[in-house]
C-alpha positions in Angstrom: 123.8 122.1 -120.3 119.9 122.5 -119.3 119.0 125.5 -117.8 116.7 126.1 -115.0 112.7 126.9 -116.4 109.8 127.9 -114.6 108.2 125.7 -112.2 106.1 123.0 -113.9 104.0 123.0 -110.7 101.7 126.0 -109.1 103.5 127.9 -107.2 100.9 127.7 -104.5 101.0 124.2 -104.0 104.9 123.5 -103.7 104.8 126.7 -101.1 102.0 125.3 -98.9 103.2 121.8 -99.3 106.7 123.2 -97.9 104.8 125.0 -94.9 103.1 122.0 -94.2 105.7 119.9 -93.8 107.6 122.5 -91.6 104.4 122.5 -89.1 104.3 119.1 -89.4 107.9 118.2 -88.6 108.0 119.4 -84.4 105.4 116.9 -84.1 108.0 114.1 -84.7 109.5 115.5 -81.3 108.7 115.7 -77.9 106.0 116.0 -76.5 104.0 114.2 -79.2 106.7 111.8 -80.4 105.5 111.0 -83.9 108.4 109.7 -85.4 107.7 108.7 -88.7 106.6 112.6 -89.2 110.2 113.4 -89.4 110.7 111.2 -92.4 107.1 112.8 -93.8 108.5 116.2 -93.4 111.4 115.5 -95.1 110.0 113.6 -98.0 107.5 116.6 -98.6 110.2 119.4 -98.2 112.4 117.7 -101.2 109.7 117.1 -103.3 108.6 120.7 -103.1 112.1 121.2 -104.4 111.5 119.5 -107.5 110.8 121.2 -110.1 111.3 124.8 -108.4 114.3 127.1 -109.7 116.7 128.7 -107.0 114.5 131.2 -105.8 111.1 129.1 -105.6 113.3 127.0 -103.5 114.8 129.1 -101.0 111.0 130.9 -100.4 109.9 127.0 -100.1 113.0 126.9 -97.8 112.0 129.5 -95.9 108.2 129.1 -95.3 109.5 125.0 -94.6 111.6 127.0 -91.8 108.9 129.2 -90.2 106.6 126.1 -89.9 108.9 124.3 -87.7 110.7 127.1 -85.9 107.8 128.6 -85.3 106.2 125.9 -83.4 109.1 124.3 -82.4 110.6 126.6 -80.5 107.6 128.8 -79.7 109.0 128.4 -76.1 111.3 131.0 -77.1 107.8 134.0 -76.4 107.3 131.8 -73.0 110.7 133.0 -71.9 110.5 136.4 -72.7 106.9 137.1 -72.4 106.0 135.9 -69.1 109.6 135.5 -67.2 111.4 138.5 -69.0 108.3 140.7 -68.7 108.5 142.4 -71.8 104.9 143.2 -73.2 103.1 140.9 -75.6 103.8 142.9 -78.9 107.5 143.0 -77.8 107.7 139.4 -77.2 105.9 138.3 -80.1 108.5 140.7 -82.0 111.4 139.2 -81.0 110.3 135.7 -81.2 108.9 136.1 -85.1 112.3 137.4 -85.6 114.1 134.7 -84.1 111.9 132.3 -85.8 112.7 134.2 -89.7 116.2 134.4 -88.8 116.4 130.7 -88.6 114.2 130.3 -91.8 117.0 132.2 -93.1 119.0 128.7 -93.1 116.2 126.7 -94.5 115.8 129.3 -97.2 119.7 129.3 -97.6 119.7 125.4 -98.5 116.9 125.1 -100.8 118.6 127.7 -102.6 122.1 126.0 -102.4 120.8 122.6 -103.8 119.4 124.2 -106.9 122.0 126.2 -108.1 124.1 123.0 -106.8 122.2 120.7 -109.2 121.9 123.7 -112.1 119.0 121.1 -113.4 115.2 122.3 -112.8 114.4 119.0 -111.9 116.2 116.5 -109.5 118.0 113.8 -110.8 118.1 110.6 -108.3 121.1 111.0 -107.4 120.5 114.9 -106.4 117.7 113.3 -103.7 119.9 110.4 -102.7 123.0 111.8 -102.9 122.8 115.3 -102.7 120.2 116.2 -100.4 120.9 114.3 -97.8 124.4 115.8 -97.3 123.2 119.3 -97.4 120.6 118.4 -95.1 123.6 117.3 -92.8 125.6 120.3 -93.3 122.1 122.4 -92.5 122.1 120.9 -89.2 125.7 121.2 -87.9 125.8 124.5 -89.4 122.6 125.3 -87.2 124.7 123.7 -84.5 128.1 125.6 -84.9 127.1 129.2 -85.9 126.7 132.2 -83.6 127.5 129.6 -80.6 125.1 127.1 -81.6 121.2 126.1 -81.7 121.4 122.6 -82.0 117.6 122.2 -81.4 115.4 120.3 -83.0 117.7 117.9 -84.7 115.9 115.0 -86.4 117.9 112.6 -85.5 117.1 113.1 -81.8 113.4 112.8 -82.7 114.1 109.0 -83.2 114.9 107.7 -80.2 111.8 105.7 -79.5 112.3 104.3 -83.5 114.2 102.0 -85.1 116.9 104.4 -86.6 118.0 104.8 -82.9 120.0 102.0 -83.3 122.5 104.1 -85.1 122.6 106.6 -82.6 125.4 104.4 -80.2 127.2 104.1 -83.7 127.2 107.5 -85.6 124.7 109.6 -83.0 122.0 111.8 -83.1 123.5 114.0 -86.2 124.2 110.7 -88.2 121.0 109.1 -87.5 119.7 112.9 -88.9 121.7 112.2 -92.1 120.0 108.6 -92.4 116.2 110.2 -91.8 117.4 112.3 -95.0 118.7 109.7 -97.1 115.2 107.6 -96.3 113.3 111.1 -97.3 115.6 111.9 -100.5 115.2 107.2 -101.5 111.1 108.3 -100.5 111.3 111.2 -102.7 112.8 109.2 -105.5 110.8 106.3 -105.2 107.6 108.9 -105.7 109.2 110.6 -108.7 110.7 107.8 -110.8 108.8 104.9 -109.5 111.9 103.0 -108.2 110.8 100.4 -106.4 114.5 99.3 -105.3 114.7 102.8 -103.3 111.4 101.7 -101.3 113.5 98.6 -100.4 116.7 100.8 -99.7 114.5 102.5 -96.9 113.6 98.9 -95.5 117.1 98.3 -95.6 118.2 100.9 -93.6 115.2 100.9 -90.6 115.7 97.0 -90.5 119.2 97.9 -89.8 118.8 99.8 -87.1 116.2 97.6 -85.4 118.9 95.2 -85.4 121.4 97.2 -84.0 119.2 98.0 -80.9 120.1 95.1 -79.5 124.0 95.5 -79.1 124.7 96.4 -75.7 128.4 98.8 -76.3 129.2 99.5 -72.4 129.3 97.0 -69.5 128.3 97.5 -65.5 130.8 99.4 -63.5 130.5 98.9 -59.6 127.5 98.2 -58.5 123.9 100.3 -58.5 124.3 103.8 -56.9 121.0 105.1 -55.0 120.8 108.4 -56.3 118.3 111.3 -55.1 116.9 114.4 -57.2 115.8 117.8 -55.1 113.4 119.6 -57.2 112.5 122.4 -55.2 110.2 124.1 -57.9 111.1 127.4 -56.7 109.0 129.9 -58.8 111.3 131.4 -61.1 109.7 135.2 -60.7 111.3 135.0 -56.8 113.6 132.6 -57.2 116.7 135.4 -56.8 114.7 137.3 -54.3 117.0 139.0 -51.7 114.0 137.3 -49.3 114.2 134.2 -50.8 117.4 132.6 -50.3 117.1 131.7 -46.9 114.0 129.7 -47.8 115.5 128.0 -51.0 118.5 126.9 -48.4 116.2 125.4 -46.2 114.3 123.8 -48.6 117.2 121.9 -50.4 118.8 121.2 -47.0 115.8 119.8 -45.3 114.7 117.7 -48.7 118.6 116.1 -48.7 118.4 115.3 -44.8 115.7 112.9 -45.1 117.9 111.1 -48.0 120.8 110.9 -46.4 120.6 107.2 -47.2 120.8 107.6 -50.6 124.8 107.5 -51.9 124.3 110.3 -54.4 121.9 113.6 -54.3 121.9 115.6 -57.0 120.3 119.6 -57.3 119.6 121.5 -60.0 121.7 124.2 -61.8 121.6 127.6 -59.8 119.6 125.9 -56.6 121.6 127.9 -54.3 120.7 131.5 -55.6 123.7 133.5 -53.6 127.9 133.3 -54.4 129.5 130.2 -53.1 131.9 132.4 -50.3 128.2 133.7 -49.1 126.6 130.4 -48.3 130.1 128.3 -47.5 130.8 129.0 -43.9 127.5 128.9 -42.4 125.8 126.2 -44.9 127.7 124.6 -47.4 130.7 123.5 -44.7 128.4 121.5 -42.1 126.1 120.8 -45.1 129.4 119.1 -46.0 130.4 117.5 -42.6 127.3 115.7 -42.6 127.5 114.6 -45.7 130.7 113.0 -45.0 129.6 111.6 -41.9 126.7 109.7 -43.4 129.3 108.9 -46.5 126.4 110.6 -49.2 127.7 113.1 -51.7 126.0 116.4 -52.8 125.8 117.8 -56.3 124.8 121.0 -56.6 124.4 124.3 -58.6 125.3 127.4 -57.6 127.1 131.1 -58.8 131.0 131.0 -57.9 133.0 134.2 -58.0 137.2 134.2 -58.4 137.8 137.0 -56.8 141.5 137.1 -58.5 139.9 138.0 -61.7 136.6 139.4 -60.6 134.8 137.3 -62.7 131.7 135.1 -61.4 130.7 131.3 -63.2 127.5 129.3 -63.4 128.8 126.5 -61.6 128.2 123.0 -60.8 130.0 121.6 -57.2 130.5 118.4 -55.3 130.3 118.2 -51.7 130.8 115.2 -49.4 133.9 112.8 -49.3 135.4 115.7 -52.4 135.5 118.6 -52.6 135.2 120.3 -56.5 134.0 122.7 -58.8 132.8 123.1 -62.5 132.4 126.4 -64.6 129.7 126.5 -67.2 131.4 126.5 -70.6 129.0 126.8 -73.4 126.6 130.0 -71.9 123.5 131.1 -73.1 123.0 134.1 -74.9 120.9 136.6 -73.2 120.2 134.3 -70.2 123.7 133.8 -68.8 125.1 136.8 -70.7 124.0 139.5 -72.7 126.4 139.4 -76.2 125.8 143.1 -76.8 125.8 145.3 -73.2 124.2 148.5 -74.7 121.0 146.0 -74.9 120.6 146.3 -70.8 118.1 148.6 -69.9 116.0 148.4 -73.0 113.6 145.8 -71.6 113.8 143.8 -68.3 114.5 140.4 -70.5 118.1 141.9 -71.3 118.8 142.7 -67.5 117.7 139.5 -66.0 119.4 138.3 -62.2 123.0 137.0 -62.8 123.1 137.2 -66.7 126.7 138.1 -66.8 128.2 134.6 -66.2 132.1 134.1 -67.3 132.9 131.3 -70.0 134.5 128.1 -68.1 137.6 126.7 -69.2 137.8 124.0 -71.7 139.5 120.8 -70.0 138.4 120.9 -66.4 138.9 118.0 -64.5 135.7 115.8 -64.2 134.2 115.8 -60.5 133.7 113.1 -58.1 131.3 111.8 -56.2 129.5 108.7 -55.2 133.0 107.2 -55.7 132.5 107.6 -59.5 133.8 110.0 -62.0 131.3 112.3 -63.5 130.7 114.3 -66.5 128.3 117.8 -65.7 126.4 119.7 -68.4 124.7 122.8 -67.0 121.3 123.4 -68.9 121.4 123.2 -72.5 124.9 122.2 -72.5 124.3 118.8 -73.3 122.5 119.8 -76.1 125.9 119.8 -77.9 126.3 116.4 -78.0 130.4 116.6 -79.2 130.6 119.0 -75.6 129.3 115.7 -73.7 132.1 113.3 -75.2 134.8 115.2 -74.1 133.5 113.5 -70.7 133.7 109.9 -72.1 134.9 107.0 -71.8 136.8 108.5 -68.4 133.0 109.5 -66.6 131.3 106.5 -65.9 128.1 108.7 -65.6 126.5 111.8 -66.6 125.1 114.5 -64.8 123.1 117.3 -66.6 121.3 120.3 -64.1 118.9 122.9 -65.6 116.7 125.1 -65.1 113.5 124.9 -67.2 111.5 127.0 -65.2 112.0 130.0 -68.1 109.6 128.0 -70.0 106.7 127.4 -68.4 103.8 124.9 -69.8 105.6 125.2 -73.0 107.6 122.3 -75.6 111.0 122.9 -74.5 111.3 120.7 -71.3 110.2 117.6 -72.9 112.5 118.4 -76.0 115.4 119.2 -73.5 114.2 115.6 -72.0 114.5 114.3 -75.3 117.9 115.3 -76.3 119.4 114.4 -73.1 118.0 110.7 -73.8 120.1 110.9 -77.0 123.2 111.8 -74.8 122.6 109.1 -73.0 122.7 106.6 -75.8 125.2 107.8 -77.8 127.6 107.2 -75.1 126.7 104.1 -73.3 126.2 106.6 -69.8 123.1 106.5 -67.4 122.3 110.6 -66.5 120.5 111.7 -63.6 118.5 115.0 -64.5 118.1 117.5 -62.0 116.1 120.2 -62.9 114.3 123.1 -61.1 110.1 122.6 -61.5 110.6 119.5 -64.0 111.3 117.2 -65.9 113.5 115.7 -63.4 114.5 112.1 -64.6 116.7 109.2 -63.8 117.8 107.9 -67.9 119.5 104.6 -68.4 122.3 104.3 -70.7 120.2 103.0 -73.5 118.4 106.1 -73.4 115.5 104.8 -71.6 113.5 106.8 -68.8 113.6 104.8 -65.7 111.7 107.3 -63.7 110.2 110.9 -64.1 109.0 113.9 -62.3 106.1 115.7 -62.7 106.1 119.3 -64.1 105.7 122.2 -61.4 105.8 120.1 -58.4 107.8 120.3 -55.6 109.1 116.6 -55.2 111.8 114.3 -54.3 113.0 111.9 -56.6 115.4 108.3 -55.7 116.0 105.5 -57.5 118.9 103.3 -58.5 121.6 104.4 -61.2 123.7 101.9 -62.6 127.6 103.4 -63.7 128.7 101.9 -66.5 132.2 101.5 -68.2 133.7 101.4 -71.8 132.7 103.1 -74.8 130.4 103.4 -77.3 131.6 102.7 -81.4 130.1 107.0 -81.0 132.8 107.9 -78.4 136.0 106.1 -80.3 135.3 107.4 -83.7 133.4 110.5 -82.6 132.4 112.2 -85.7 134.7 111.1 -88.4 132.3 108.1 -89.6 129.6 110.7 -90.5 131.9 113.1 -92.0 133.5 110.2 -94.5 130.2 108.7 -95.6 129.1 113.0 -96.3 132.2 113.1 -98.2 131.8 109.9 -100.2 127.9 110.6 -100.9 128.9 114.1 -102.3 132.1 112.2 -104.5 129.6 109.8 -106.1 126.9 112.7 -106.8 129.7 114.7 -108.4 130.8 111.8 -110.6 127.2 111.2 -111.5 126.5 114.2 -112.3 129.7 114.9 -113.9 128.9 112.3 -116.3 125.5 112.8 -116.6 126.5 116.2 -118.4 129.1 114.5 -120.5 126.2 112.2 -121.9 123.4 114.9 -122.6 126.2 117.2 -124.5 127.6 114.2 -126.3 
């Protein structure tokens, strides 16, 4: 068997092509949406690859990851900068080392393919086969360890492009593996000059052009007139002793002149004191008028049990029902802190309410509006396999957040972004609430129907249409994705296998 040489290559070259393509890749996201960059990226990472050995590719891997962590989520210094108040040297410390942790995965694969292949050079079927998978393990990997960063996924970057076709059929992690497989057939078509990958690629964007025009759910009911609060309270007094009473009024008034509307819908934490604080002199005639003018309230607000002493980030309907829903999926060091010792040490670890309980898994869906719904709280929805637990039963989505942690920065227009996937892959309209934007009402094809400005205080209404059924997404979930992995990395192994019969024969 061949053993691995020294790069054929400068080293210089294959590293900054592989730091390019990393700064080149959040550009393919929101707010730029550059598509076609993804597939760029992609293309350039695996050719870096090449010719490298194991450790030329995991540094490649690495500088590929600092490019697009750190720009992509640069948001990260926002948060803890200017809302967690820790000093600039601080914050830029923790974000660089939040960005080279993450590189650490990037490094990791470009390191795995090579010994993998145990070939200098890639083979075809190593860039059509092979790297596509682990490209596709990187990403669910990213998504599953140490709770989960599922940010940044390629395949959400397509949903203004063809491939989003897919996305009702395999989702946003199966349209990531098909941006890798065009990248790995790109990469191969540069290398060996294999004009029948070029058409490959063809194959597979025509594809999903065509698919963009199935329609997988069907109307439910008729149109619901739904209202967003976004009360743009700044986030530096929003939990203000001083405050609340303000932020009550605010919501409260904003609502009253919507009480037309069948559905209105506030943002996660819009209510800034314990549920048994504001329920007898706010939330109960809040609800009798509600009732009486047959419009239901979504809200979000803390909620303590005092039975186990334990408090929740919560999500509540008021109006014609009466329920509750406990955060499941927290974030780390905003809703809790993982290690406790950390409080104390800077004012980011010891932000208001950061010691939120983990919900229960299987709570009952809410309703309101006379429709079941399925809640995400923040970046909940950002785990898209979370969201179908909701579906086919929800015949909408709600997601609340808070983006006012990050400023003028790219994270609510990503956030934006993925919850537009959510929406297609299951065939559900959401209705976005968020604190100081972006508030938006998304149809179930993933389309924005309407938008609110950033850092605005401002009322949002339009119609929301529930919808029924589900997606090809929702019945077979995951499984698709996980057989064609398995079957791409069967036919690389018996390629390969025999490849190494015939060059020791």
């Amino acid at each position: 068997m061949m053993t691995m040489a020294a790069d054929k290559k400068p080293s210089w070259r294959g590293n900054l092509t592989a730091l390019s393509a990393g700064l080149l890749l959040p550009l393919a996201f929101s707010p730029f949406g550059y598509y076609p960059i993804a597939l760029v990226s992609l293309t350039l990472l695996f050719l870096s690859w090449h010719e490298a050995d194991a450790r030329s590719a995991a540094l490649r891997g690495f500088l590929f990851g600092l490019g697009l962590f750190g720009v992509g989520v640069s948001w990260i210094y926002v948060a803890i900068h200017v809302f967690g108040q820790a000093s600039v040297f601080l914050s830029a410390a923790l974000t660089a080392g939040f960005v080279a942790f993450l590189a650490l995965y990037t490094a990791g694969l470009g390191w795995l393919v090579k010994r993998l292949t145990q070939l200098l050079a890639f083979s075809s079927a190593d860039f059509v086969l092979l790297l596509p998978v682990a490209w596709l393990g990187f990403e669910w990997f990213k998504a599953w360890f140490l709770t989960g960063f599922p940010w940044l996924e390629v395949g959400a970057s397509q949903i203004h492009g063809p491939l989003s076709g897919y996305t009702p059929v395999i989702g946003a992690l199966g349209v990531s593996l098909l941006v890798a497989l065009s990248a790995g057939l790109l990469a191969c078509c540069w290398e060996y000059k294999k004009l029948s990958a070029l058409f490959a690629v063809v194959l597979i964007w025509m594809g999903g052009y065509v698919l963009q025009a199935a329609d997988w759910t069907v109307e439910k009911d008729k149109p619901l007139v739904v209202t967003i609060v976004q009360g743009n309270v700044p986030q530096g007094i929003k939990w203000d002793k001083e405050q609340i009473i303000k932020t009550l009024a605010l919501y409260q008034s904003e609502t009253e002149k919507h009480w037309s509307s069948d559905l209105v819908v506030w943002p996660e934490n819009a209510i800034t004191a314990f549920h048994h604080q504001v329920k007898d002199f706010f939330l109960d005639p809040l609800a009798e008028t509600a009732r009486e003018t047959k419009t239901d309230i979504l809200l979000g607000l803390p909620i303590y049990d005092e039975e186990t002493e334990r408090y929740y980030n919560g999500m509540m309907s008021l109006g014609s029902e009466i329920g509750f829903y406990h955060k499941r999926h927290l974030v780390p060091f905003g809703d809790y802190v993982p290690f406790e010792w950390l409080r104390g040490l800077i004012a980011f670890f010891d932000l208001p309410m950061s010691s939120f309980a983990i919900g229960a898994d299987g709570q009952p869906l809410l309703t309101a509006a006379g429709q079941r719904i399925g809640i995400s709280i923040c970046y909940e929805d950002t785990f898209s396999n979370e969201v179908l637990e909701t579906v086919p039963e929800a015949s909408l989505l709600v997601n609340a957040t808070n983006n006012a942690w990050y400023g003028d920065s790219f994270a609510p227009h990503q956030h934006l972004q993925i919850s537009q996937n959510r929406a297609l892959e299951t065939g559900r309209p959401i209705i976005r609430a968020t604190t100081n934007g972006i508030s938006a009402l998304i149809d179930h094809r993933g389309g924005l129907q309407a938008t609110t400005a950033q850092f605005e205080q401002v009322v949002l209404t339009g119609e929301v249409q529930p919808r029924a059924g589900a997606t090809l997404y929702v019945q077979w979930q995951r499984w698709p994705i996980l057989g064609l992995a398995l079957f791409m990395l069967l036919v690389w192994a018996y390629y390969r296998q025999n490849n190494s019969k015939s060059q020791t024969g």
